[in-house]
N, C-alpha and C positions, 0 to 999 in steps of 0.2 A: 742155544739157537738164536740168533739175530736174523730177522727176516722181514722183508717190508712186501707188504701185501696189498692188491687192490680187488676189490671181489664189486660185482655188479648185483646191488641188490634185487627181489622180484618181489611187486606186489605194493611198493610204500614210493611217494614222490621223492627217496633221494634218486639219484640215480647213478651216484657209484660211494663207497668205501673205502678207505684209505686207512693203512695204520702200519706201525713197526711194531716186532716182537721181539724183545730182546733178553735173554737169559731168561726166557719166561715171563716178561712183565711186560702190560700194552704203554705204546707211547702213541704219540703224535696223532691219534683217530681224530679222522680229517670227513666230512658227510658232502658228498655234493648234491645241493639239492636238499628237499623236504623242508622242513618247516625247522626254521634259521633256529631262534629260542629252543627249541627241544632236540635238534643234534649237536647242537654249542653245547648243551647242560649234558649228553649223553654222553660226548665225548671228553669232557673237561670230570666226569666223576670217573669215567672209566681209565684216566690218564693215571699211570701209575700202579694202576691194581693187577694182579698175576693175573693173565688170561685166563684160566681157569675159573677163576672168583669169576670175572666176566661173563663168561655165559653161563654158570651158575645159576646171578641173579637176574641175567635179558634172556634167556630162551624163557618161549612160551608168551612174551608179555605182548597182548593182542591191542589191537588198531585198528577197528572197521572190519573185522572179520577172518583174522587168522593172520592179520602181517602186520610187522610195526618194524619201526626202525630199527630200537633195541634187541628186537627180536632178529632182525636180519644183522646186526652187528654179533651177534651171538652165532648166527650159522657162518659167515664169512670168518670169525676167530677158528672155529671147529673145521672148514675146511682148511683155515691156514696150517692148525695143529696137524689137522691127517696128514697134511702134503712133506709136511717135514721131517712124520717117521715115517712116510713109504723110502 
C-alpha cells in the first residue's frame, strides 16, 4: 500500500497531519501547528518505523486530559490503515 494521508487532528494545537504510507512503513510525518520541539521529535522517531509499531507505541499517550499529538498521530495512522482495506 503506498498512500499519502492528511487527517485533521481534534483536541491538541496542531491543526492538521500529514504523512505517507508506503509498503507498510510511515515517511514524511509532517505536524501543522502545535508545539514546534515535540512534532519535529514525534515525527523524525516515527520516520521509518512500520505504521503499526506507530500506534502501538502513540495510542493512549495523554496531554492535558485525554489528547496529545502522538496520540492523535496514532488515530490519523488507524484511520489511514482502515481506509485502505475498505
Amino acid at each position: 500500500m503506498d498512500r499519502h494521508y492528511t487527517y485533521t487532528p481534534e483536541g491538541v494545537c496542531a491543526s492538521e497531519i500529514c504523512f505517507d504510507i508506503v509498503d507498510g512503513i510511515l515517511h514524511n510525518v509532517k505536524f501543522t501547528g502545535g508545539c514546534r520541539g515535540n512534532t519535529q521529535g514525534v515525527a523524525l522517531l516515527a520516520e521509518g518505523m512500520r505504521a503499526e509499531d506507530v500506534v502501538k507505541r502513540l495510542k493512549g499517550v495523554d496531554c492535558h486530559g485525554g489528547f496529545s499529538c502522538p496520540d492523535q498521530l496514532a488515530k490519523a495512522i488507524t484511520a489511514c490503515l482502515a481506509e485502505s482495506r475498505a
